[in-house]
N, C-alpha and C positions, 0 to 999 in steps of 0.2 A: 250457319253458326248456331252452336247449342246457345241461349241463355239459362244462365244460374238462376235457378228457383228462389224465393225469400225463405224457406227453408233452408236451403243447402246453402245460403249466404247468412246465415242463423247460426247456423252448426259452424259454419267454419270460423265465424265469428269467434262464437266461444270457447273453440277450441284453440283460438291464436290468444284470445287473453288469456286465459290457462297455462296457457305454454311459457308466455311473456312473463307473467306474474307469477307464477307458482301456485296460483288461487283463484276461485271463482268471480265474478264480476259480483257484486250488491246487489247491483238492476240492471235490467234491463227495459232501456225506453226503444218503445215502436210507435210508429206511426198510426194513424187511425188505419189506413187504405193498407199497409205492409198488415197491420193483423188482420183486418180482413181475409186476406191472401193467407196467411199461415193458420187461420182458424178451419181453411180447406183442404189441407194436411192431417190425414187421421189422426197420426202420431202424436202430432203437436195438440188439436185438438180433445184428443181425451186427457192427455196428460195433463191440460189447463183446466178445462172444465173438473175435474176431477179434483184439482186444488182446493179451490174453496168453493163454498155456496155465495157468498159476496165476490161477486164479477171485480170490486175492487181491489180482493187481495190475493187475485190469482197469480199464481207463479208455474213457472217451467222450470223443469232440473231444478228444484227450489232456490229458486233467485226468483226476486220480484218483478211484477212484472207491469211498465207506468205505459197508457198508452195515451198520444201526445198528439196534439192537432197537428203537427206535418204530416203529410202525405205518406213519404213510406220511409223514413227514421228508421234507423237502426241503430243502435248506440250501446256500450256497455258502460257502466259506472261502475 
């Protein structure tokens, strides 16, 4: 059995509040261990790193981005 990447449970994420809502999420909370895992993801990775030079106001698809002492959290606000 394949498992779903935290990427591709990321993406689909956002694409079902989008869909749900008609609109982007505010933030997005990860986990400390979940961003780890998506900071190993090119994609994901340049496109964060390349937000801000403050690690604290990094954002993806510019939505914010909180990362949060659970494990691997994935949440949209």
């Amino acid at each position: 059995m394949n498992e779903i990447s935290t990427f591709e449970k990321l993406t689909q994420l956002l694409d079902a509040y989008s869909h749900e809502h008609g609109a982007r999420p505010q933030k997005i909370l990860i986990g400390y261990k979940a961003y780890y895992h998506l900071m190993g993801n090119s994609n994901f990775a340049t496109e964060v790193t390349d937000s801000a030079l403050n690690p604290n106001k990094r954002r993806y698809k510019k939505i914010k981005i909180k990362v949060t002492k659970d494990d691997y959290q994935l949440e949209l606000e």
